[in-house]
C-alpha positions as CSV (number, residue, x, y, z in Angstrom):
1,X,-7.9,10.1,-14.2
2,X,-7.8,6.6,-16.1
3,X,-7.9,3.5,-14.6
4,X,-4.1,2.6,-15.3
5,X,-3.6,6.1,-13.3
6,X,-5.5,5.2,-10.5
7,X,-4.0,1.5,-10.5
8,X,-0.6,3.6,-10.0
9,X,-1.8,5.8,-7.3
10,X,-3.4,3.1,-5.4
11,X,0.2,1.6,-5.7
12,X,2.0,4.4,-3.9
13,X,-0.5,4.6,-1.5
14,X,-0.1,1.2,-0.7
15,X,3.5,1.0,-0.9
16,X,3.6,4.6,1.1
17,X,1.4,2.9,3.9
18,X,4.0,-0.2,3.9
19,X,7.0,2.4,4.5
20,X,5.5,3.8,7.7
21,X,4.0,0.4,9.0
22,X,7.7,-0.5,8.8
23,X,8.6,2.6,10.4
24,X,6.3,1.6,13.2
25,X,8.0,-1.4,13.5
26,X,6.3,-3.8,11.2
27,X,8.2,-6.8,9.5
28,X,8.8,-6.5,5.8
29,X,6.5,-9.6,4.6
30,X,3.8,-6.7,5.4
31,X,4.0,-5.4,2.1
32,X,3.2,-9.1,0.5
33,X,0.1,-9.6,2.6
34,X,-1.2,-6.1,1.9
35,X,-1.0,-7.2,-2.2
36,X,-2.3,-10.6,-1.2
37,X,-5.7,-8.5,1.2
38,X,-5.8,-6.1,-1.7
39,X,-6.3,-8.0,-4.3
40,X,-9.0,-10.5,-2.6
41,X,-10.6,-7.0,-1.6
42,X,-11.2,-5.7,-5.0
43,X,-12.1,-9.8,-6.1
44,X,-14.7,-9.5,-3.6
45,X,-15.8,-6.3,-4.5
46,X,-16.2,-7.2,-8.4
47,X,-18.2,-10.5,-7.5
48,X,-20.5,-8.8,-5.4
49,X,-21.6,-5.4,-7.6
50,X,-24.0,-6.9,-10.0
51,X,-26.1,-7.6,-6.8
52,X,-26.5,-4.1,-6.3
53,X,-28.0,-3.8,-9.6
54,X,-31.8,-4.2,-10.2
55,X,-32.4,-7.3,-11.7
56,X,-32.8,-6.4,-15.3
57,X,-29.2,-5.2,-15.4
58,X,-27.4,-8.0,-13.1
59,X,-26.3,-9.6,-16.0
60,X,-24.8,-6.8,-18.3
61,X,-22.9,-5.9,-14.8
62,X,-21.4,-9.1,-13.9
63,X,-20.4,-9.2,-17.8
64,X,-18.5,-6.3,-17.3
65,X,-17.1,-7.3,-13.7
66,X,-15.9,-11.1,-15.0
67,X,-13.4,-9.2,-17.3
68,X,-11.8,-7.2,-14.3
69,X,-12.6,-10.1,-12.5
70,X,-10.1,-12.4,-14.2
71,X,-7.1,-9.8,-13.4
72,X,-8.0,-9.0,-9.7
73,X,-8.3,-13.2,-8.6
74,X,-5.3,-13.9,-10.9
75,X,-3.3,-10.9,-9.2
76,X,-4.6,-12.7,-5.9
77,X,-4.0,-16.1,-6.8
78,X,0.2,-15.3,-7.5
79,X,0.1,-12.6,-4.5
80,X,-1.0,-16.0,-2.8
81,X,1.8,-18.0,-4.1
82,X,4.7,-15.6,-3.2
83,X,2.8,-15.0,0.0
84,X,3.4,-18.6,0.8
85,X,7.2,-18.8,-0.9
86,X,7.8,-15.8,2.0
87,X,6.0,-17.2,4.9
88,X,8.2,-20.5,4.1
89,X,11.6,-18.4,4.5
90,X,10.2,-16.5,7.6
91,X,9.6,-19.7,9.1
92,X,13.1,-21.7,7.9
93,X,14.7,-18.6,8.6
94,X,16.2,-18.3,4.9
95,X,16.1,-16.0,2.4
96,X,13.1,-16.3,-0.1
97,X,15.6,-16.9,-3.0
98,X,17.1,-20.4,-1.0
99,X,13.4,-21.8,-0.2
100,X,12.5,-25.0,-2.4
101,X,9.2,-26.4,-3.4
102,X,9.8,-28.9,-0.8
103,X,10.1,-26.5,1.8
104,X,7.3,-24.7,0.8
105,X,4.9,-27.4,0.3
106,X,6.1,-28.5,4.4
107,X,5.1,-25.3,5.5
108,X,1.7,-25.3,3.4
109,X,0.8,-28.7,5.1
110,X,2.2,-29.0,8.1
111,X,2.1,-25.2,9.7
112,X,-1.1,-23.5,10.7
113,X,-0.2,-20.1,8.4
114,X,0.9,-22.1,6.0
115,X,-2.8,-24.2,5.8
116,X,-4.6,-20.9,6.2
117,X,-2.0,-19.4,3.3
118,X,-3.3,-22.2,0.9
119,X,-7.0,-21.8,1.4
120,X,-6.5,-18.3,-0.1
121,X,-4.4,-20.0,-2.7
122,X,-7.3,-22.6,-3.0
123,X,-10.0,-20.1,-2.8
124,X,-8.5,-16.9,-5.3
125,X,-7.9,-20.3,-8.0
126,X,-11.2,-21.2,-8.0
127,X,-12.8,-17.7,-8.4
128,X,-10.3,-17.0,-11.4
129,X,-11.5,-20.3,-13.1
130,X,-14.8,-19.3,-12.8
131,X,-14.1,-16.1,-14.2
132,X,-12.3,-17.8,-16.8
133,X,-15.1,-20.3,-18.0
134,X,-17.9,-18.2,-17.0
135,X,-20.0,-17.3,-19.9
136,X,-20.9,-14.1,-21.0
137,X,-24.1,-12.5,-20.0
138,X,-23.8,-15.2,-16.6
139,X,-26.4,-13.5,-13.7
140,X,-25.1,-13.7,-10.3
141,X,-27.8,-15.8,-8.9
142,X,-26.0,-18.7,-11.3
143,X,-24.4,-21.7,-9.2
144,X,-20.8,-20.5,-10.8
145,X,-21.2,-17.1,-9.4
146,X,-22.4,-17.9,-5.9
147,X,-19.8,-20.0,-5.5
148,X,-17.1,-17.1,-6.3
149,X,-18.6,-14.9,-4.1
150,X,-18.4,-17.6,-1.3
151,X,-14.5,-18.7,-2.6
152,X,-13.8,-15.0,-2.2
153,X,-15.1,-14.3,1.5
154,X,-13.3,-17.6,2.7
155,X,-10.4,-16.4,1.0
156,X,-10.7,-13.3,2.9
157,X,-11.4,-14.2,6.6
158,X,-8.9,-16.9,5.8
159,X,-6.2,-15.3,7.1
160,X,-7.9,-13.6,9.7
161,X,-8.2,-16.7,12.0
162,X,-4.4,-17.2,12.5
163,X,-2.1,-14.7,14.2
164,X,-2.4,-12.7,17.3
165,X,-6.1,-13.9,17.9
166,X,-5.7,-17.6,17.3
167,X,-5.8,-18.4,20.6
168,X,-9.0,-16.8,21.5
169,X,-12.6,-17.8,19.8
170,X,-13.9,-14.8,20.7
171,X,-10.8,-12.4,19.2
172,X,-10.6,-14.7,16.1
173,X,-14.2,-14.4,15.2
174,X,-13.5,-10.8,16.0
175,X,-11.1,-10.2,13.5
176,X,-12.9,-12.3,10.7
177,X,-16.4,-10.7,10.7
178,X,-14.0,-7.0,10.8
179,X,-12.1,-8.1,7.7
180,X,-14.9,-8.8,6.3
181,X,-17.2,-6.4,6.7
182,X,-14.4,-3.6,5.6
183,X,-13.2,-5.9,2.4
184,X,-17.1,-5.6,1.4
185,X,-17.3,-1.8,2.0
186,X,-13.7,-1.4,0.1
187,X,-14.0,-4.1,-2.6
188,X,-17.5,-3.0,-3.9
189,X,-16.4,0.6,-3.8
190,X,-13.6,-0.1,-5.8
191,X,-16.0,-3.0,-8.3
192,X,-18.3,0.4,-8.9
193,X,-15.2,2.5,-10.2
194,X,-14.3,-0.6,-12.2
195,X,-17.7,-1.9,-13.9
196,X,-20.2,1.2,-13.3
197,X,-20.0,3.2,-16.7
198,X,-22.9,6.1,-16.7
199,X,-24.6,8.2,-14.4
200,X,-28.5,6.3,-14.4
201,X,-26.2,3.0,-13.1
202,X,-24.7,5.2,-10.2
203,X,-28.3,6.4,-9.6
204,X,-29.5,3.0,-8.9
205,X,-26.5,1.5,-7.3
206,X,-25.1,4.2,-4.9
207,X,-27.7,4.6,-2.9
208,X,-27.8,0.5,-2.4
209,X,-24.1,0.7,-2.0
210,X,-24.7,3.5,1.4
211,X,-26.9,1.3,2.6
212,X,-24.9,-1.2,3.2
213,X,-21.7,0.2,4.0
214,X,-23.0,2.1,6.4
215,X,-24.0,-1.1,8.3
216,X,-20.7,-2.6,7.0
217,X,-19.2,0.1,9.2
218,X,-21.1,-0.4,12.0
219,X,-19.9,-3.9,12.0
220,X,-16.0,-3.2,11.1
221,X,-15.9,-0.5,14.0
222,X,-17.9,-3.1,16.9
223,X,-15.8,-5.8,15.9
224,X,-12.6,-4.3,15.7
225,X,-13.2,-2.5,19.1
226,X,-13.8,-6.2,20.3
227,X,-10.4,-7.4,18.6
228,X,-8.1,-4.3,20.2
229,X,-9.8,-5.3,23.7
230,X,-8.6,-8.8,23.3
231,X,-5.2,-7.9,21.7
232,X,-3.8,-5.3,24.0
233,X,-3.3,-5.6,28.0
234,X,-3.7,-1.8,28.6
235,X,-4.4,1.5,26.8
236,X,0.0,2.2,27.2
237,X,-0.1,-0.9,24.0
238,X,-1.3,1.5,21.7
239,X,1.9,3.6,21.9
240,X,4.3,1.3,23.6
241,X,4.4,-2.1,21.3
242,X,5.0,-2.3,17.8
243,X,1.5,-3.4,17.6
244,X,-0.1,-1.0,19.7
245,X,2.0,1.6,16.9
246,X,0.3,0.4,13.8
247,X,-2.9,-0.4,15.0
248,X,-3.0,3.5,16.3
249,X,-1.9,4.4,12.8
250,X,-4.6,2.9,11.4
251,X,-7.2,3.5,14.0
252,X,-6.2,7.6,12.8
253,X,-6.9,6.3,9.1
254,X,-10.1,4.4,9.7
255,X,-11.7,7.8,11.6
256,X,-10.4,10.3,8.3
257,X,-12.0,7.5,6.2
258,X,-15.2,7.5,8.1
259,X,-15.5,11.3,8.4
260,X,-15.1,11.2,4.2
261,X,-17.8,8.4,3.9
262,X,-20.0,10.4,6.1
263,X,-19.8,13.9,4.2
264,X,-20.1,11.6,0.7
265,X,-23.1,10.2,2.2
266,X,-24.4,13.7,2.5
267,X,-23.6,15.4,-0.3
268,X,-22.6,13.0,-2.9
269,X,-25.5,10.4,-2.5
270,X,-28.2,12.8,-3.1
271,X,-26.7,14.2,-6.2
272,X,-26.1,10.9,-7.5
273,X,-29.8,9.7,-7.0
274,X,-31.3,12.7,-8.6
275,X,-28.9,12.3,-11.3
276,X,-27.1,15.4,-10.4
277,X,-23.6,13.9,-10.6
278,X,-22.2,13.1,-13.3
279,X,-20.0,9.9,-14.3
280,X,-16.8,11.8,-13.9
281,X,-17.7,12.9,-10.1
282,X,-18.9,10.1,-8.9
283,X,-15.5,8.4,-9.8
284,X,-13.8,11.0,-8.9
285,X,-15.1,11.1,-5.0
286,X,-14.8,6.8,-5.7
287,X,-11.2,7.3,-6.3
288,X,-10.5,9.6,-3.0
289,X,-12.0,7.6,-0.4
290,X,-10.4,3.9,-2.7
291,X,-7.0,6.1,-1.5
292,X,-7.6,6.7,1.7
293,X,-8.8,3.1,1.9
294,X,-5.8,1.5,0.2
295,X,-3.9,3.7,2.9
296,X,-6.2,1.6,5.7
297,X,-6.3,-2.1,4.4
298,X,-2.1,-1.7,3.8
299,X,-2.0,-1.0,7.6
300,X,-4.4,-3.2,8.7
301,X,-2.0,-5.9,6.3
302,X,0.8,-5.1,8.4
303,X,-1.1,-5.6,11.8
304,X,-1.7,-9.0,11.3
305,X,2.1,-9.9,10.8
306,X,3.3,-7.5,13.3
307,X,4.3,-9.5,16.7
């Protein structure tokens, strides 16, 4: 499978997981955010692979990763942009097609959604200049780079302190470190598939990569245990609100996704480090659990606008 064939699979994934979030009673901007979570995902990802790399090979890797990179935070950056045009209309109650610049740049400024909207705009901008100007063979210890990698987790959590847990310190801190810690386990899957070319690379990276997605995990599941409890008055939510719907939904995804990163972790990993698998497995199991992920991150898009 190519890369344009997985780009289209991920699509229908996506776009299948927006169809039953709206099923579940989700609003139709849902399908905006999840572009707008995807792409920063994958930006993410791509800016924090060459880390995984020993040192002597950061820099061929982030070579590699600028030139995905460039797409993935310019994808973001006008995800961003409509994401703002929409939020605007929700919140004049228009259609998107009547909202002005005016109205837009009111929202941006003087609405909390809107101000969290354009630190994402802000923050996928400046990782796709950087990108852009970055020279090639940059390492990722380089000023430029840190400072895409730290443009790219505001850009994340951004969103993730506005909405249902606003209110609460302790919920919006919650849901932050949770979007973070699965935008790291999905994005840097997704960078490896991207930028990670022959089977002594996997060898190296992989096990690296299980290390720290398996605390990634850890941390997604604690905090977004601590989230639900703040969230929802009784167990009932979970089947009796629109909320409760989609966040059931993809509490059933996150478990299949976890069982799969658990029997990869057991049979995959060890092939890969003795050099086992080749090139075209490795991407191959990449590619099913990037699916199932897609499938996760579209519904947990849709929680976070669903009231």
């Amino acid at each position: 499978m190519n890369t344009r064939r997985a780009a289209l699979l991920g699509a229908l994934c996506i776009a299948g997981a927006a169809a039953l979030a709206l099923a579940l009673g989700s609003p139709a901007s849902s399908l905006v955010r999840a572009v707008c979570d995807g792409a920063a995902v994958v930006t993410l990802g791509l800016v924090l692979v060459p880390t995984l790399d020993v040192q002597r090979y950061r820099g061929e890797l982030a070579a590699r990763a600028a030139r995905h990179l460039v797409l993935a935070s310019a994808v973001w950056t006008v995800a961003e942009l409509v994401r703002l045009v929409v939020g605007a209309a929700e919140a004049a109650g228009w259609s998107a097609a009547r909202v002005g610049v005016r109205t837009t740049v009111a929202f941006a400024t003087d609405t909390a959604a809107g101000r969290a909207g354009l630190v994402c705009l802000t923050a996928a901008l400046m990782v796709c200049v950087v990108a852009l100007s970055s020279p090639r063979g940059t390492r990722p210890s380089s000023a430029p780079w840190v400072l895409a990698v730290g443009a790219a987790a505001i850009g994340v959590a951004g969103r993730s302190l506005i909405g249902h847990l606003s209110e609460s310190p302790l919920g919006g801190v919650a849901v932050a470190v949770h979007a973070l810690a699965a935008a790291v386990w999905c994005g840097v899957l997704a960078g490896l598939v991207l930028v990670v070319t022959h089977r002594g690379q996997w060898a190296r990276i992989l096990p690296r990569f299980s290390q720290m997605s398996s605390w990634c995990v850890v941390v997604l599941l604690v905090f977004g245990v601590i989230g639900a409890a703040v969230t929802l008055d009784s167990p009932s939510d979970l089947y009796g609100t629109e909320y409760g719907r989609v966040l059931s939904a993809k509490v059933a995804v996150t478990v299949v996704l976890v069982v799969l990163a658990a029997r990869n972790r057991a049979g995959w990993l060890p092939a890969a480090r003795s050099h086992r698998a080749t090139v075209v497995v490795s991407r191959s199991r990449s590619r099913v659990e990037l699916t199932v992920m897609a499938i996760a991150l579209t519904l947990a898009a849709a929680l976070a606008v669903t009231g």
